[in-house]
C-alpha positions as CSV (number, residue, x, y, z in Angstrom):
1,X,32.6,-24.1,-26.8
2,X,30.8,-26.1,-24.4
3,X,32.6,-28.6,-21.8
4,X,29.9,-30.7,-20.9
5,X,26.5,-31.7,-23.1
6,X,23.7,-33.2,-20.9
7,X,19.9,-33.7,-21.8
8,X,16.9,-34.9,-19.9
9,X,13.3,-34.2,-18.0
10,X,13.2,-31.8,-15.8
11,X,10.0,-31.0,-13.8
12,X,8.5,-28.5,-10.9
13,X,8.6,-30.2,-8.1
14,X,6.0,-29.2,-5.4
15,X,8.1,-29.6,-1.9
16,X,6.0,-29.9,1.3
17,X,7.6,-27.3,3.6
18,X,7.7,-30.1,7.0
19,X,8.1,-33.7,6.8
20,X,5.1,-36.1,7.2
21,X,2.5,-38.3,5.0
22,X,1.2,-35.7,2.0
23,X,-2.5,-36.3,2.9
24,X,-1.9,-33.8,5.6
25,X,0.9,-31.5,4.5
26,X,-1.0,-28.2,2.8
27,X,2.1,-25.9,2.2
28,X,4.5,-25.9,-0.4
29,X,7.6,-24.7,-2.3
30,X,7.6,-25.1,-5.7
31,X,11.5,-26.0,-6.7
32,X,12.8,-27.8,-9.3
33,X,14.1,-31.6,-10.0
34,X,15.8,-33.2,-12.8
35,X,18.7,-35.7,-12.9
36,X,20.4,-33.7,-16.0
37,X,19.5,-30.5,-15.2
38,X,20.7,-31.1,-11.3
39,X,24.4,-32.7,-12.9
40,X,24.6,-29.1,-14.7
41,X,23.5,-26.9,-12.7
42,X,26.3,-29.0,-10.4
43,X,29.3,-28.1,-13.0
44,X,28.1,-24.5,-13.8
45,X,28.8,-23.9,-9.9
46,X,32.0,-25.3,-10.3
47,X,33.0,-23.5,-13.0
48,X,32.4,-25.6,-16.1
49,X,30.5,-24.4,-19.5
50,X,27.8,-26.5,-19.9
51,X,24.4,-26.9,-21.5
52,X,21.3,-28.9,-21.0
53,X,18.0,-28.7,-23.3
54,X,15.1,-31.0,-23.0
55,X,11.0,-30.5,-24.7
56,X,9.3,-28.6,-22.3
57,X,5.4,-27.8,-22.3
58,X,4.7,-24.7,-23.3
59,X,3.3,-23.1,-20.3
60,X,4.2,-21.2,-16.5
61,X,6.2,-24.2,-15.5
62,X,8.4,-24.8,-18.4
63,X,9.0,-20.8,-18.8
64,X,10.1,-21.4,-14.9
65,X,12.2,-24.0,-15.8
66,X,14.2,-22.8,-18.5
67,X,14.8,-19.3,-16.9
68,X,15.9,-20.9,-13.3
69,X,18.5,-23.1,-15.4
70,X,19.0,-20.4,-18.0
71,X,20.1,-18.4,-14.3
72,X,22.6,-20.7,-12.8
73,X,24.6,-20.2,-15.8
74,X,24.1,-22.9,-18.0
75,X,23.2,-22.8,-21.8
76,X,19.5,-23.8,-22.2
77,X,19.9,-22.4,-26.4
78,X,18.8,-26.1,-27.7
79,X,15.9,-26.1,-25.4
80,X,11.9,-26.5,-27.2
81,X,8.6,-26.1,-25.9
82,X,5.5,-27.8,-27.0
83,X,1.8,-26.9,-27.0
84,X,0.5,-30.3,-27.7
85,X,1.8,-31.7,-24.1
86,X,2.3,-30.4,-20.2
87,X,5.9,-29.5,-18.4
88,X,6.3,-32.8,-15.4
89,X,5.2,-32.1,-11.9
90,X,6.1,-34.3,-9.1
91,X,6.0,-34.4,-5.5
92,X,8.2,-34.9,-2.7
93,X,7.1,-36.4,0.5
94,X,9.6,-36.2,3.1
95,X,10.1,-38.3,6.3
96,X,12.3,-38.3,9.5
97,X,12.9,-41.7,9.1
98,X,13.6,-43.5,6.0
99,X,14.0,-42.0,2.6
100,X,11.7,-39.4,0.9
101,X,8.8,-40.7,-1.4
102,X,8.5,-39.2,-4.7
103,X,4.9,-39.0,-6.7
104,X,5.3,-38.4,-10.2
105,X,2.3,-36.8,-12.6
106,X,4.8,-37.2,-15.5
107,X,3.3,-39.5,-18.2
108,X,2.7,-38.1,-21.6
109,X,4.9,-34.8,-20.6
110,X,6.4,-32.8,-23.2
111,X,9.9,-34.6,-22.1
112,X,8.5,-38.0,-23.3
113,X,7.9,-36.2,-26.4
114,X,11.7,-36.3,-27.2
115,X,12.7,-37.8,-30.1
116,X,15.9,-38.1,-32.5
117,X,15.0,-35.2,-34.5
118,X,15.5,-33.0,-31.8
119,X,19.4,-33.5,-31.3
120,X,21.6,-31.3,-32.8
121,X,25.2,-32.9,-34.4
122,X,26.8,-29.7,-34.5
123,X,25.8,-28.6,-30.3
124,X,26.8,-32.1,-29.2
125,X,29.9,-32.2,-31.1
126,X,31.7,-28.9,-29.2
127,X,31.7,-30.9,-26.0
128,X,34.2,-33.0,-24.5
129,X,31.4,-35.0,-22.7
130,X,28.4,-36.0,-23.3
131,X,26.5,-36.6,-20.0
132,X,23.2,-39.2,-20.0
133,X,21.0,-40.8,-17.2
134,X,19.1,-43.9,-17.3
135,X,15.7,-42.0,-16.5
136,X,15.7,-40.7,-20.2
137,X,15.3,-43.8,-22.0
138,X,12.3,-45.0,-19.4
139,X,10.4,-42.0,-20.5
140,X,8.8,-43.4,-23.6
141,X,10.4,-45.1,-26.9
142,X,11.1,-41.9,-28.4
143,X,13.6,-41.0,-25.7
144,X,15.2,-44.0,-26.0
145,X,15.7,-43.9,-29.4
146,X,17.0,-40.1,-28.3
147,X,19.9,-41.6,-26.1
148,X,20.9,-44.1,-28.8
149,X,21.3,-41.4,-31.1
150,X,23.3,-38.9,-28.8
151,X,25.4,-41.7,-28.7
152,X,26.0,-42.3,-32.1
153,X,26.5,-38.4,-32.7
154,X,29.0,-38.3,-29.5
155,X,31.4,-41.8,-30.9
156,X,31.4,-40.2,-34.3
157,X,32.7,-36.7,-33.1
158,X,35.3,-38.1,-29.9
159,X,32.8,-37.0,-27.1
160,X,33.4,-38.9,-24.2
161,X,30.2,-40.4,-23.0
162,X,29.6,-40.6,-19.0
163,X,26.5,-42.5,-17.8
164,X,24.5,-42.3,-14.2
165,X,21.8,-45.0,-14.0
166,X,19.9,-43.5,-12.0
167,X,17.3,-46.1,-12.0
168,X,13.3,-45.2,-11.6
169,X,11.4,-48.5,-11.5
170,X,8.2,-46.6,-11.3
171,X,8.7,-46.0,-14.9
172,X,8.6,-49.0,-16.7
173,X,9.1,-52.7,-15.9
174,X,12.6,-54.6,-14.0
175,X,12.9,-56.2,-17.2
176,X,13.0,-53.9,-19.6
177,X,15.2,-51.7,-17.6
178,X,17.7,-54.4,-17.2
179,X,17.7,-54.9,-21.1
180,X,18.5,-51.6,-21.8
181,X,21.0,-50.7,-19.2
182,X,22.9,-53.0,-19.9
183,X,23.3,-52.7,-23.4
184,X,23.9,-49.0,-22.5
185,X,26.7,-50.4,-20.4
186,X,28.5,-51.4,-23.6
187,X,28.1,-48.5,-25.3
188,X,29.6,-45.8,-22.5
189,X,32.7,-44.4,-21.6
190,X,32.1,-43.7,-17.7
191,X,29.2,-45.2,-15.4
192,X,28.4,-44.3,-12.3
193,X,26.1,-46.7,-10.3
194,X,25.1,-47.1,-6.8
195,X,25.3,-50.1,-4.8
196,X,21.6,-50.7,-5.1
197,X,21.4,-50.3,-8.8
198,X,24.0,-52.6,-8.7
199,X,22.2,-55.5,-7.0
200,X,19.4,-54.5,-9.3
201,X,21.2,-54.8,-12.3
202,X,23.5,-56.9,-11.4
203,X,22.3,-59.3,-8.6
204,X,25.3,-58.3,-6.6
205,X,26.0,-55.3,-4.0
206,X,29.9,-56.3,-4.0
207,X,31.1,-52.9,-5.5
208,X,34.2,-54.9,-6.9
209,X,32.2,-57.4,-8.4
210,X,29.8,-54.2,-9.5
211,X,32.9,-52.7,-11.0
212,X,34.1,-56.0,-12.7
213,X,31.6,-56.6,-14.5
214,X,30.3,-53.2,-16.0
215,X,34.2,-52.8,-16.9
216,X,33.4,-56.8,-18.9
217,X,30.8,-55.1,-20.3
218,X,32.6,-52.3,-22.4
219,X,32.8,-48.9,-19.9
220,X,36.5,-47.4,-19.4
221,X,35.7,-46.3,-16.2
222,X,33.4,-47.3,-13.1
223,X,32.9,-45.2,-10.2
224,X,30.5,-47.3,-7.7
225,X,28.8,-45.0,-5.0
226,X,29.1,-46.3,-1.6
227,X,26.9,-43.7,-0.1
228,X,28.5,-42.1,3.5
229,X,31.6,-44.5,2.9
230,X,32.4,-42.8,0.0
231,X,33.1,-44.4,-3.5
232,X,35.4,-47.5,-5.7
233,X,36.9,-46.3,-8.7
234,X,37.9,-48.5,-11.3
235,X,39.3,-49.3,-14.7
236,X,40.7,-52.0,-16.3
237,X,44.4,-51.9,-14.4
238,X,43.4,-50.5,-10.9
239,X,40.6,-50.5,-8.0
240,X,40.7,-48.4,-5.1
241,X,38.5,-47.1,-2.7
242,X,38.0,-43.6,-1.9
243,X,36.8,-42.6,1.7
244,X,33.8,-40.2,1.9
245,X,33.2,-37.2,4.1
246,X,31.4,-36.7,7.1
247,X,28.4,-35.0,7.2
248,X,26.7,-34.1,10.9
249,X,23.1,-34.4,9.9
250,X,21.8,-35.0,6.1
251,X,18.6,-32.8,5.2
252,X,17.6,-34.1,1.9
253,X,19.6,-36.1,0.2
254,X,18.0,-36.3,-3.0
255,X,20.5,-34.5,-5.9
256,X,23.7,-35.8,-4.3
257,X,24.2,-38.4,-6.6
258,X,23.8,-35.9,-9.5
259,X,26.5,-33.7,-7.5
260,X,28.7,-36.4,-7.5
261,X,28.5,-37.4,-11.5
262,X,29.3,-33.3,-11.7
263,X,32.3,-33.6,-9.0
264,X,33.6,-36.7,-10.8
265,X,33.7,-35.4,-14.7
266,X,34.6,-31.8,-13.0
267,X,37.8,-33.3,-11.7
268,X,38.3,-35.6,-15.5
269,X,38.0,-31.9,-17.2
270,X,40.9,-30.3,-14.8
271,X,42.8,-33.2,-16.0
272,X,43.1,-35.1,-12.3
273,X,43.7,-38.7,-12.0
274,X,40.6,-41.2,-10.9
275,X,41.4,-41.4,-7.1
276,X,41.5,-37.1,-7.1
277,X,38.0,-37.1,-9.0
278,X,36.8,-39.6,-6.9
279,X,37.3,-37.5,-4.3
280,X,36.0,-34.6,-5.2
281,X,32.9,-36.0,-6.9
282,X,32.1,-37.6,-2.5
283,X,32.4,-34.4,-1.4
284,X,30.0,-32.4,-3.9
285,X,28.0,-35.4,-3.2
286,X,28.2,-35.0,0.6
287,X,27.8,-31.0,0.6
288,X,24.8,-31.1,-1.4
289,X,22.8,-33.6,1.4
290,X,23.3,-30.2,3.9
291,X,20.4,-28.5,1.9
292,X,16.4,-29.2,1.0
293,X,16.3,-29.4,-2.5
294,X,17.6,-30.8,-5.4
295,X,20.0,-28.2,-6.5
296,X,19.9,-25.3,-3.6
297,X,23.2,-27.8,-1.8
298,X,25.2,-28.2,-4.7
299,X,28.3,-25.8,-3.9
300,X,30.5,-24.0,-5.8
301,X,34.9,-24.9,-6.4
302,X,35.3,-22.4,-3.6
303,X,32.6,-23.7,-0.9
304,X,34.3,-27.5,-2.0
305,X,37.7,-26.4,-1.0
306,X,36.5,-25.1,1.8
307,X,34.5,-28.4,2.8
308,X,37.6,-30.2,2.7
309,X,40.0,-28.2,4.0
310,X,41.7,-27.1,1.2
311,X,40.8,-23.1,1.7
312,X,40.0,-21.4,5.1
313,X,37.5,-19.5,5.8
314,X,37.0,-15.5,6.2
315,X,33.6,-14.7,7.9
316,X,34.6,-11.4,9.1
């Protein structure tokens, strides 16, 4: 019995060991990166069951894949590999100032290969969530028509559905991604956007007005990321904001949004009202910045309580 159901792309991603432009970096750790994969690796640390599948290609990099994930604990049974098409690579360039640039070789990946057929009723079913991101449905038409069917499968069987946009606008056009969020909106329990995806979406980076109108829309629940100020939580009878925590100097702060959907339905699972989830989805969010690499910060319950006070700490 699973708690948490989450499916996406997941690549290797090629991380230059110092910051600077990538036409003069020459050295290299090969990590990995993946929205879904990042959110359950996230809630295996804290002590969740959960699974994550995705198509991979059927070759060194996919094998890598599934065993890393495979390792952190999480169930990788539903996961296929392909010979017809190539596991995602990307790479990070990182900078001193400003935020990290990402270069995709992703198009035509065995991810993108995802289609309906691949879903299983009876694996989604077990859960109690179902956990999505909008960077599956900008893979190709297939994937799309993936999510729509998860969703389907997850109403039918009384999986809550929770939703991070996560938006890429590298992968297909403003226009199309506005369509289809939005009508994803409707059709989702929880969402979890940033301010930025908000004014994207939205045309307005008021988190209240954010919160407003995804709520009009059809979602139960909106928690709107506020970055080092923490996060709003709403639902249709309250709004409150929940302070962040401090962090002395951010590394990488790529995967801390994906730490914070896991902090967030984490909390929901142990039964804890919005404004407790709230706060413990900012501070996976804000432990996992300490760290290069998508899922090397993301702590586990014991390093959270000790973030935040809640356990001390025995070094000798």
């Amino acid at each position: 019995m699973l708690d948490v159901v989450t499916f996406g792309e997941t690549m290797v991603m090629m991380n230059p060991v110092e910051s600077g432009n990538l036409k003069y970096i020459y050295d290299y750790k090969k990590q990995l990166g993946g929205a879904e994969s990042n959110f359950a690796i996230s809630l295996s640390r804290l002590g969740h069951q959960v699974g994550w599948f995705s198509k991979l290609g059927k070759d060194p990099h996919g094998e890598y894949i599934k065993s890393f994930i495979q390792g952190e604990g999480v169930d990788t049974s539903q996961v296929k590999f392909t010979s017809q098409a190539p596991t995602g690579l990307f790479f990070k360039e990182r900078k001193e100032l400003g935020e990290s640039n990402v270069y995709y070789y992703r198009h035509n990946s065995a991810a993108s290969k995802m289609k309906p057929e691949d879903l299983s009723e009876e694996y989604i079913s077990q859960a109690k969530y179902l956990h999505l991101t909008g960077i599956t449905p900008a893979l190709s038409d297939s994937c799309y028509k993936t999510i729509l069917e998860a969703i389907n499968i997850a109403k039918e069987n009384n999986v809550n559905i929770s939703f991070d946009p996560n938006l890429r606008l590298k992968l297909w056009s403003k226009e199309k991604m506005n369509e289809v969020m939005l009508d994803l909106f409707e059709k989702v329990d929880i969402v979890l956007p940033g301010i930025e995806e908000g004014e994207i979406l939205l045309g307005t980076d008021n988190p209240t007005e954010i919160a407003d109108e995804i709520l009009d829309l059809g979602a139960e629940i909106v928690v709107v990321k506020l970055g080092a100020e923490g996060a709003l939580v709403a639902n249709k009878n309250n709004k409150e904001k929940v302070a962040g925590y401090n962090v002395e100097k951010v590394v990488d702060p790529i995967g801390a949004g994906d730490g914070f959907a896991a902090g967030f339905i984490s909390a929901q699972l142990r039964g804890k009202d919005l404004v407790e989830s709230t706060k413990l989805a900012n501070a996976v969010g804000a432990f996992a910045t300490t760290v290069i690499g998508d899922v090397e910060g993301l702590p586990t319950r014991e390093e959270v309580e000790i973030f935040t006070g809640k356990k001390d700490v025995i070094n000798r």
